[in-house]
C-alpha positions in Angstrom: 83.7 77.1 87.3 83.4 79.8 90.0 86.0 83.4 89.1 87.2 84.8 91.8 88.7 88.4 91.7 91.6 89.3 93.6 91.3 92.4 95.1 93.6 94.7 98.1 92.4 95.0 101.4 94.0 98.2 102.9 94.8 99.1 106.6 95.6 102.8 105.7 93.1 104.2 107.9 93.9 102.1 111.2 97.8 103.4 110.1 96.3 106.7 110.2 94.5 106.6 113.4 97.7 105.2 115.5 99.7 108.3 113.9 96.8 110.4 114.3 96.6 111.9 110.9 93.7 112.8 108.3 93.7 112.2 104.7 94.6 115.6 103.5 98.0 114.4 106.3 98.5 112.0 104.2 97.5 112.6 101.2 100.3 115.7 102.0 102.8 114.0 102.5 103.0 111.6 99.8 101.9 114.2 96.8 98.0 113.4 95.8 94.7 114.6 96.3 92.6 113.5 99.8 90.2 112.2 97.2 93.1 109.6 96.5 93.4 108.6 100.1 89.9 107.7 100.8 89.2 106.1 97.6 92.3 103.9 98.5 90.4 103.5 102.2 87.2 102.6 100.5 88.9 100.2 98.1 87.8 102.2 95.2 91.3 102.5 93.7 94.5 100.1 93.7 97.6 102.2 94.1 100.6 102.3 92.1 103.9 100.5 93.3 105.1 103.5 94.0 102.4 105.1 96.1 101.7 101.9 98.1 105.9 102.3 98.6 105.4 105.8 99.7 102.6 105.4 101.9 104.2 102.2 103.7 107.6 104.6 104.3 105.2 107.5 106.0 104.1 105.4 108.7 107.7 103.0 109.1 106.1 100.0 107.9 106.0 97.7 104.9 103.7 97.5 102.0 102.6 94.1 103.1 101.5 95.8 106.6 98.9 98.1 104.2 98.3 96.0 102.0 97.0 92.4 101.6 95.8 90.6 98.3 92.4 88.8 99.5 89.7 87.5 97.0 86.4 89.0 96.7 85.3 85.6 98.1 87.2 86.1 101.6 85.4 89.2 102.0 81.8 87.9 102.3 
């Protein structure tokens, strides 16, 4: 039996682009560290609820826009 993990695939940086703003922007405007941005980019690091909440209300879109649940599998 094959595992797959389940991991996010983020559009934060294409968001970013269309409002033309960096990750320290960002990063700004919703209360972390730039560091926190990219490794969300890279999909180093899940956010919280709350972040993903914060993030999606910064650019006037849902967290289902950033944010889709794909498995590692999909990805290849």
């Amino acid at each position: 039996m094959v595992q797959v993990m389940r991991i996010f695939k983020t559009k934060i940086k294409e968001y970013r682009a269309k409002h033309d703003m960096k990750q320290s922007d960002l990063a700004n405007s919703v209360g972390v560290r730039r560091e926190t941005i990219g490794n969300l980019e890279n999909g180093r690091y899940n956010p919280s609820l709350k972040l993903a909440m914060d993030i999606a209300k910064v650019f006037g879109c849902t967290v289902e826009d950033l944010f889709e649940l794909v498995s590692d599998k999909d990805n290849d």
